[in-house]
N, C-alpha and C positions, 0 to 999 in steps of 0.2 A: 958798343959800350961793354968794358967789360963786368962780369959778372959782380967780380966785390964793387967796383963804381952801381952798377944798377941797386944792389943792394943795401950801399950807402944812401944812393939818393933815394930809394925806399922811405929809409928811415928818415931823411933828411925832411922828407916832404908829406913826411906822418901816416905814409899808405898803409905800412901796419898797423898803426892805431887805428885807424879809420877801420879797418878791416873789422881788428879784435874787438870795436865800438860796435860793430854793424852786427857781429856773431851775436854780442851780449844781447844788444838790444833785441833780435829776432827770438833770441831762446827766450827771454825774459815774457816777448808778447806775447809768443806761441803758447806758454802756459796759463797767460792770462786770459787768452780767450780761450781753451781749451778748460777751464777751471770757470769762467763766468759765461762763458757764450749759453750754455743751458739756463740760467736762469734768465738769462734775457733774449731769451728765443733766435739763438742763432742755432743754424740745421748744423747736424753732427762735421759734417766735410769740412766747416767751416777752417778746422786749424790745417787741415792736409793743404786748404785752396790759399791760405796764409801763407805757408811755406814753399809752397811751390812759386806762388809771386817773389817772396824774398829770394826765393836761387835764381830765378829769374832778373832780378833786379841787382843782385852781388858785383857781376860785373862793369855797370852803369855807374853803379858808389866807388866802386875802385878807379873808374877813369876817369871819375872825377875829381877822388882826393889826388889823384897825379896831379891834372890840369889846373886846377885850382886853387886856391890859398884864402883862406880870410886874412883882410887887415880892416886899419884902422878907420879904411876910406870903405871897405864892405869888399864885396866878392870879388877877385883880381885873375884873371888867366896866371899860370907860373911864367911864361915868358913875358908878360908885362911889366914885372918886379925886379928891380935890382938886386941882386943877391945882398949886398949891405942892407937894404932896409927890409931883407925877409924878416919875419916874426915866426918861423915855424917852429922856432925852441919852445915861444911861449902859448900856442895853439897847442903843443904837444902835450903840456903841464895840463891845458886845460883837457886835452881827449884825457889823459891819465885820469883825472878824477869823474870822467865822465864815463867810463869803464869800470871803475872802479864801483860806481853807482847803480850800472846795469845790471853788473855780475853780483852785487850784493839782493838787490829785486829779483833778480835770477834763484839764487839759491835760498832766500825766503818763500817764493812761490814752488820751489822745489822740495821744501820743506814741507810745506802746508800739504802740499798734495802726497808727499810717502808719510809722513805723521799725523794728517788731522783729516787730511779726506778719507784718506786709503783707510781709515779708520772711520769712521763717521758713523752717524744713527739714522735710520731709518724715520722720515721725516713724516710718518704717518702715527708710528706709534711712539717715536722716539727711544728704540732700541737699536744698541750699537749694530752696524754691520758687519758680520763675521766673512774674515777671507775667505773660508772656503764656502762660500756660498754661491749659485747661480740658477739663474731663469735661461729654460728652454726654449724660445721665442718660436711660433710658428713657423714653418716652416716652407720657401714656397713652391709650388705645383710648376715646371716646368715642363709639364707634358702636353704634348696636342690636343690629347683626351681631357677635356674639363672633368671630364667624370671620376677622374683620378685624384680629385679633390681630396675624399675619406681615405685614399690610399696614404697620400703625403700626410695627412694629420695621425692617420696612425702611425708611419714611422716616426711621426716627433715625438708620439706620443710613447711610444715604447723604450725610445732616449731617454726621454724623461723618469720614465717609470724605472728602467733600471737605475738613474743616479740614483731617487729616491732612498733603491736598499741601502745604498751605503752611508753607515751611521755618522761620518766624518763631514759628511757634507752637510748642507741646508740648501733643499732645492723645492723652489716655488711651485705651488699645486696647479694643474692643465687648467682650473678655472679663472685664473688669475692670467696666464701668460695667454690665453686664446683669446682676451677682448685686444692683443697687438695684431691679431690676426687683417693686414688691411694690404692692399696696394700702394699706401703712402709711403713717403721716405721715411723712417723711424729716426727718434732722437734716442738715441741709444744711453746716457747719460742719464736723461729724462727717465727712461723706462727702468732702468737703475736705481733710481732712488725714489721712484715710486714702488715698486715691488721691493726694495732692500735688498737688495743682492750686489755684490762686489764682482760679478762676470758673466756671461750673456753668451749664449749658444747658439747662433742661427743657423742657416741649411736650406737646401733645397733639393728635390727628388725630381728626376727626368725617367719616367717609364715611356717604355718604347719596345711591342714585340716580347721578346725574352728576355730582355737586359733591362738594367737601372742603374740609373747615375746618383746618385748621394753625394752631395758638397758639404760639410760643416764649417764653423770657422768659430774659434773662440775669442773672445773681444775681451777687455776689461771692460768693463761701465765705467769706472771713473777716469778713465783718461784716452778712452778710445781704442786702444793698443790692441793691437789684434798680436795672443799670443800663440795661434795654431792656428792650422788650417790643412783639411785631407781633403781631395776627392778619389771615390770610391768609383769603379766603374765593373759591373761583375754582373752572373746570370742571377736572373729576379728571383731564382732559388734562393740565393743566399743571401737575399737581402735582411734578417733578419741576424745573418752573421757580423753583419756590416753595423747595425745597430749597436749589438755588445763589443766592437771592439771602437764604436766611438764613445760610449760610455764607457770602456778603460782607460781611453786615451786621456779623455779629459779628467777622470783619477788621478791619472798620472798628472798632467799638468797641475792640476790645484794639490799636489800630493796629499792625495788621500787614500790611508791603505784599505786594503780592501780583504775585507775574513775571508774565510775559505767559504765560508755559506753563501755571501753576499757576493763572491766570484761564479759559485755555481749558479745563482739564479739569474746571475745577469747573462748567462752563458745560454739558458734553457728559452728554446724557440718558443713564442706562444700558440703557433701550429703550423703543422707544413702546408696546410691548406690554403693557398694565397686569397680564394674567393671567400672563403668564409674569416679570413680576415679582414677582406673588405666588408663584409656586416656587418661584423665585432663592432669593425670602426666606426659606422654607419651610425650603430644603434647608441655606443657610447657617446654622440657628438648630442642626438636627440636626450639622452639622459644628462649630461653637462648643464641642459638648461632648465631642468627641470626643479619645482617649487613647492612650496602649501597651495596652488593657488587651482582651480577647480578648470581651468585653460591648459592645465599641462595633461590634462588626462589622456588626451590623444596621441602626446608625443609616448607616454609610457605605454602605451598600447601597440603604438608602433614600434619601440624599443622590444620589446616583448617577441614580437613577428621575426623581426631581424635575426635576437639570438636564437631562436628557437630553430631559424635554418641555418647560423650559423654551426649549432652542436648537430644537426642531422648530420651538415657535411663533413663534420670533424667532433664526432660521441668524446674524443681524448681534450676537449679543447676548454682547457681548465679556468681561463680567464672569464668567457664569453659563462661560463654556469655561474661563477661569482656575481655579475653584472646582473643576470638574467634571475636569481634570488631577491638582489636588492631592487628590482623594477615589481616583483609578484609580490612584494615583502609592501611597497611604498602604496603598491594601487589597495593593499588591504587595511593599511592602517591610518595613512593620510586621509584628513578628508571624509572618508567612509566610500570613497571610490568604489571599491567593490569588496566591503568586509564579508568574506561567504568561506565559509570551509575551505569550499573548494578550491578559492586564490590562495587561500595559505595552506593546503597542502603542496599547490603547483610550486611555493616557495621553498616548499619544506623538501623536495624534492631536488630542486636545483641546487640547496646546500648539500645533500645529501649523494648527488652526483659529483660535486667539487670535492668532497672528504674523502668518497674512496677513487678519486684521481692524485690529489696531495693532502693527505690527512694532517700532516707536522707543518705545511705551509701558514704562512704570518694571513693569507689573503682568504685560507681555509677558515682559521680562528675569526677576522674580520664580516666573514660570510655567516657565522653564528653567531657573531654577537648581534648584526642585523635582526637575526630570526626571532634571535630570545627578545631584544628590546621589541621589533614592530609586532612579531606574532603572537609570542608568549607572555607580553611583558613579563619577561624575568630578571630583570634590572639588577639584580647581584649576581647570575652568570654571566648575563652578558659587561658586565664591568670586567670579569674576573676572563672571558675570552678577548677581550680586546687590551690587558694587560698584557699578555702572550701575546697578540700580534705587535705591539710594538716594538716587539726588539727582532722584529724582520719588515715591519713601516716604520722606521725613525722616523721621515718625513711626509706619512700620510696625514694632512688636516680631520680626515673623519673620524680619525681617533678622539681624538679631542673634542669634534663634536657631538660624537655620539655620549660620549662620559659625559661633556655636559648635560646635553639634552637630559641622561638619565639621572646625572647629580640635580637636576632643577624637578624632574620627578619626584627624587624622594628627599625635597625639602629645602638640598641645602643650595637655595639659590645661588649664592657667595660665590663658594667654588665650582661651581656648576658655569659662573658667568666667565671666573677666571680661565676656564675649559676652554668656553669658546674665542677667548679673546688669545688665545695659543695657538688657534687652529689660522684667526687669522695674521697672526702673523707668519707663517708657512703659505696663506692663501690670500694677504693681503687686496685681493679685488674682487673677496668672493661679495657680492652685496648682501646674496642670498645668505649667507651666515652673521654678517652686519645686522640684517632685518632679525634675525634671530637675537642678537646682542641687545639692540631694543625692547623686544620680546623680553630678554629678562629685566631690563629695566622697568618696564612696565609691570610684573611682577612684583618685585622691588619696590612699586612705586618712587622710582625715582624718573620723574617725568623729564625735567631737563635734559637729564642726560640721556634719555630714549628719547628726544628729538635730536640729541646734537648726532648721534648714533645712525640715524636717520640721514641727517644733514651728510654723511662721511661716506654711507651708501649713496647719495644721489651726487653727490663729487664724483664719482665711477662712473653711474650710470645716470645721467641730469635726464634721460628723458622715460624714466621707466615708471609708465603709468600707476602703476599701482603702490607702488613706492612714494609718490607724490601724495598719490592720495591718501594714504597709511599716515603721512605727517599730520595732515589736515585732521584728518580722525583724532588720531591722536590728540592734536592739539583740543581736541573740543571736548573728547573724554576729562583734559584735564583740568583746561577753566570753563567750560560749558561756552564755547566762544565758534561758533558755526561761520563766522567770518573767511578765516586761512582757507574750510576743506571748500565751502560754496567759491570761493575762488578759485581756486585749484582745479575744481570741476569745469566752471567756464571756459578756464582757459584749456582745456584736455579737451570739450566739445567744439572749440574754435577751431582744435585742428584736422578736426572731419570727422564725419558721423561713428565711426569706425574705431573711435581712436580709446571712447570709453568703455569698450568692454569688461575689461580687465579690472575695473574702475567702477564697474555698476551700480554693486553690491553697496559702497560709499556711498554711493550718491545718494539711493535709495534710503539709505539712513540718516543725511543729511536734510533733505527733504521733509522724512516724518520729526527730525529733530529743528524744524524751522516750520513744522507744522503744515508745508506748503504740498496739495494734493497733486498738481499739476507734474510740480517737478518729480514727486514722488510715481507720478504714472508714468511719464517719461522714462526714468528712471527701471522702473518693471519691465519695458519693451525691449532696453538696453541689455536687461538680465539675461534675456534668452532663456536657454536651459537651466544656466546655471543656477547656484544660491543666491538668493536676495541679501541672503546674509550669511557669515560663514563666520564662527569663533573657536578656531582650533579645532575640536570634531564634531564641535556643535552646527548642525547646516538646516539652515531654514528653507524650503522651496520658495520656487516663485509664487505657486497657490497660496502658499504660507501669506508672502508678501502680500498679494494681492486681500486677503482679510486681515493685515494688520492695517492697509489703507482704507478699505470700506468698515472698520470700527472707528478709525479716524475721525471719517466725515460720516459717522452713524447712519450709515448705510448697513442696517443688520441682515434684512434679504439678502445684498450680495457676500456681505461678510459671510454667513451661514454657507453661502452655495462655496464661497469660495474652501474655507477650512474644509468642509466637505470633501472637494477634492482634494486639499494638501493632503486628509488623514487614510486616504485611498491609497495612496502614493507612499505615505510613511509605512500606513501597516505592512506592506507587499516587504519594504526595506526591514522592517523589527523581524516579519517571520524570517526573511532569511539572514537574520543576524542575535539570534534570539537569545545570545549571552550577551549584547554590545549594548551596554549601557549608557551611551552619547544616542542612541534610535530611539531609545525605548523613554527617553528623557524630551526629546520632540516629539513624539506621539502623546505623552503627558499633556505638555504645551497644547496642542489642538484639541485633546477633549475637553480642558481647560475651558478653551473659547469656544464649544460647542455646547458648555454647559452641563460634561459630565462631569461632575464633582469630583464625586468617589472613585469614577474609573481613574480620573486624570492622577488625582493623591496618589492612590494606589500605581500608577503606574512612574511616576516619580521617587517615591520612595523606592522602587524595583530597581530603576535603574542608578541611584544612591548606593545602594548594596551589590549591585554589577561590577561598579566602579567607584569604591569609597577614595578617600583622604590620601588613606594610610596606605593604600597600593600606588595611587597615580597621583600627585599633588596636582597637578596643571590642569586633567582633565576630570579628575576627581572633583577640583576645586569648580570647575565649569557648571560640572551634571548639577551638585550640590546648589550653585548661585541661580541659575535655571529655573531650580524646584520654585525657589521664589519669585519671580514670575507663576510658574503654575498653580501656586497655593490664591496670589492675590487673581488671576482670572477666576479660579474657582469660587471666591467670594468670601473664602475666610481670611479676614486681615491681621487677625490677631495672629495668626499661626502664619500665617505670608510677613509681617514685621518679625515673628522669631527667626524664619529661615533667613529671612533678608541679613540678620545682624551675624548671623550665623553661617552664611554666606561671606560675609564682609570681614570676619575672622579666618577662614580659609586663606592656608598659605599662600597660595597665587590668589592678583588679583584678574580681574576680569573686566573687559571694557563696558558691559553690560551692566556693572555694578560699579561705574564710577561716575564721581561729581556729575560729569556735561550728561550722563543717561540719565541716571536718576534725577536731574533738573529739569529733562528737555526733552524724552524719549516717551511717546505716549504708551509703553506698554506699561507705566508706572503708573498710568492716571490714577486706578479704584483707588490707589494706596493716597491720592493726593488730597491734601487737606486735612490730614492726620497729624496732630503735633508730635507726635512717635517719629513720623516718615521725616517731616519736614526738619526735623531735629538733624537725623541721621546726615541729611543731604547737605544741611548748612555744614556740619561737624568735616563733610569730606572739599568744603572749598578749599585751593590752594591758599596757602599761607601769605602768598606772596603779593594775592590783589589787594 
């Protein structure tokens, strides 16, 4: 046949249309599932495996619109039809509009996705998503050696930290992108619009001997598109060169310029020492999980060890003193882990080793403004050095956390809260700053919304003990309802004996707040070391606990022996912290219930004036609500109802001073039955029952 005959009867027999129908309709699908297969759980490959079936299948549809013909009577071979009674002019009419139909679906969902996806909000907070934005995804370990684990997350994590300097982008904080850290398939699409970000950095690290492999590959999130991809293959010296020149690449690709500062630092190795960058790395993975919560104490200890041999091996090694400030900084002020001199010189020390290594550095300023907030509280320098650091951390979240933390100090919760709700957006899955966002809602009292806050953290993390049980609390601080956290608990002991530690301290208080001695003793056993009770710096021993249960069940023999030892155990903690006002405010408390009046007054008012108002709101507001308790053990009630009111005007509030405590928590009994008290307690029920 010759070729204009072939090509006539092409057209004769509609195989171009059939074609140009088959193109439309495939582009048109491929976007549709590429656009919808994430929300209805189809795996990211899904449109590649699409496509590939359709090239595979293109030639089948073409030998078919040959062979074939629709008529009147249904599907006909082409040599079975008389050319007079063909119809293929008017089958043509119909593919034309049927084409026409594809290719308009086609360029609608083509539309949607460069106009309204590529643009889209961030479906957590509902802020739009900015193009030049991306997440560093972990990265994964291809070496023989498992032990090369801390290796691979430091190089992702040093990719990362260099995008951060640059001010053009928005790149997602290592606490956020390390829970993708898995051996599953990833929905890349999925993890897109949950971090908010408009493109996705993966990679992987092969150490081997003297050499390393480095793969990266740049993806969009929203449409899978992979727009880079290098592999590195070079001596393990220079893998740190290999770092900064994927962090320019990828500049390059999202075009973002880069200053000349933001060029040099992404350029500056963080040490030539390969082993003491596997510490650094070590110790920073132990610090990433670290909390308020009295369980982390060990990881910060060991974080401690790490950098400490990571600067032996490299004195030059300017990251690893920054890290190594804010672990000496955390164990002295959190908690009262270990408030002593001594720990805040060792902090004062490791800032002071990073200033005269990079004195103008944004991570130098950052490192002081730690010192001044946790050691000094000096809350208007350290505002005023963490203002200076961010125009060399555009995209460090602790900025904004720390400003809030220190805005909700001195007052002004509001913007203190709007702080940290900045921070998560740059760190969208930290929970650990979520639980803080509560935290000022509870403050605030605005209780709803410090559970839904709650509810957005455990969306992250659905199984994170203490987290669960922080709802339950909550919830009973605020209509006195001990139903949700006794629930909460059951179900956290069903899953193994083991599972409540984290959790104890709750239960413990559930317990005396359902008056029940049993679960209350259970509960103590579960405590172990830790606090029976812990409210910001305020920490009750388990001694403690154990004579808040034997007042309970008016057991004063053991109550007596027990406070006994708790005040053995606090004074040891007051002398070596003898300006710290949270110590000296629980040793009040125990002479309280031991019956010294005047020592306990006296020793509460000390620590009122340690730590007043107008320095610390948060824990100012604590020491102060405290006292109250200490005035009504001491037996004076008229002076324990003033603190108390006086307490309850304190800018933060306190769980210890809300509705479900003061209903339901027997440390309030002397005060019970007082129409003063009872007044106070009806005044604080929610509005809403």
């Amino acid at each position: 046949m010759k070729v204009d005959n072939f090509f006539a009867e092409l057209k004769r027999r509609n195989v171009l249309r059939a074609a140009i129908f088959y193109a439309g309709a495939v582009w048109a699908l491929a976007q549709g599932i590429s656009q919808l297969g994430p929300s209805l759980g189809a795996p990211e490959w899904a449109t590649r495996w699409f496509l590939v079936a359709a090239g595979i299948g293109f030639p089948f549809w073409i030998a078919f619109a040959w062979f074939y013909e629709f008529t009147p009577e249904g599907l006909k071979r082409e040599s079975e039809i008389d050319p007079a009674e063909s119809i293929t002019h008017h089958t043509g009419r119909k593919l034309d509009f049927a084409i026409i139909g594809v290719l308009a679906v086609a360029v609608v969902l083509l539309l949607t996705d460069r106009f309204v996806l590529r643009h889209g909000v961030n479906q957590a907070t509902g802020i739009p998503i900015p193009e030049k934005s991306i997440a560093v995804l972990p990265f994964e370990n291809l070496s023989e050696e498992k032990q090369n684990e801390y290796f691979t997350d430091g190089v992702q994590d040093e990719i990362l930290t260099d995008l951060a300097r640059i001010a053009e982008l928005k790149v997602i904080s290592r606490t956020s992108v390390m829970q993708y850290k898995s051996g599953l398939a990833r929905n890349l699409r999925k993890i897109g619009e949950e971090l908010g970000v408009a493109h996705l950095l993966e990679g992987s690290v092969q150490r081997a001997a003297n050499k390393v492999r480095v793969n990266a590959q740049l993806i969009d999130a929203r449409n899978d598109a992979h727009l880079w991809a290098q592999t590195y293959d070079r001596d393990l010296a220079d893998v740190f060169a290999i770092q900064s020149e994927i962090a320019k690449a990828i500049a390059d690709q999202l075009q973002a310029k880069l200053s000349p500062n933001e060029k040099k630092a992404i350029e500056q190795p963080p040490t030539t020492d390969l082993a003491a960058f596997d510490l650094y790395s070590r110790a920073k993975s132990l610090l990433l999980t670290t909390g308020f919560s009295a369980s982390r104490d060990p990881d910060l200890r060991k974080a401690i060890e790490l950098l400490d041999e990571a600067v032996k091996r490299d004195p030059s090694f300017f990251d690893a003193y920054c890290q190594l400030a804010y672990a000496h900084e955390y164990l002295y002020a959190v908690r009262g882990f270990d408030h002593t001199p001594a720990r805040l010189a060792l902090a004062e020390a490791a800032v002071q080793s990073a200033t005269r290594l990079r004195p103008d550095a944004a991570e130098t300023h950052l490192a002081r403004a730690q010192y001044l907030y946790y050691g000094l509280r000096d809350y208007a320098a350290a505002l005023a050095e963490l203002e200076i650091a961010r125009r060399g951390l555009p995209n460090d979240p602790r900025l904004f956390e720390f400003t809030g933390y220190i805005l909700r100090r001195r007052g002004q919760q509001e913007e203190g809260l709007r702080n940290l709700q900045r921070a998560v957006e740059l760190d969208p899955r930290n929970f650990f700053t979520l639980q803080q966002i509560a935290l000022s809602y509870q403050f605030l009292g605005r209780h709803a919304e410090e559970i839904a806050a709650l509810d957005r953290a455990l969306a992250i993390v659905p199984d994170n003990v203490e987290t669960r049980a922080n709802r339950g609390l909550f919830y009973l601080c605020w209509k006195a309802d001990t139903r949700p956290l006794r629930q909460t608990i059951d179900a956290i002991l069903a899953q193994g004996p083991g599972a409540i530690a984290s959790a104890a301290d709750n239960w413990f208080f559930c317990g005396l707040a359902e008056r029940d001695p049993a679960a209350a003793e259970r509960a103590l056993v579960a405590v172990g070391d830790n606090p029976c009770w812990n409210e910001g710096v305020i920490n009750l021993s388990r001694s403690f606990g154990e004579g808040l249960l034997a007042r309970m069940t008016k057991d004063e023999a053991r109550a007596h022996t027990a406070f006994e030892a708790a005040r053995a155990q606090q004074e040891k903690i007051a002398q070596a912290q003898p300006d710290y006002g949270p110590a000296l405010c629980v040793l009040g408390l125990i002479d309280a219930a031991l019956g010294r009046k005047d020592l306990a007054l006296d020793e509460g008012r000390r620590a009122i004036a340690l730590m007043p108002v107008e320095k610390d709101v948060n824990n100012g507001s604590r020491v102060l609500q405290y006292f109250a308790i200490t005035a009504a053990w001491a037996g004076d009630k008229e002076f324990a109802l003033q603190q108390l009111e006086a307490g309850l005007r304190a800018p933060a509030a306190s769980l210890m001073l809300s509705y479900g405590a003061l209903k339901l928590f027997p440390v309030w009994d002397p005060l019970r039955g007082d129409p003063r008290f009872e007044k106070i307690v009806a005044s604080l029920a929610p509005k809403d029952n």
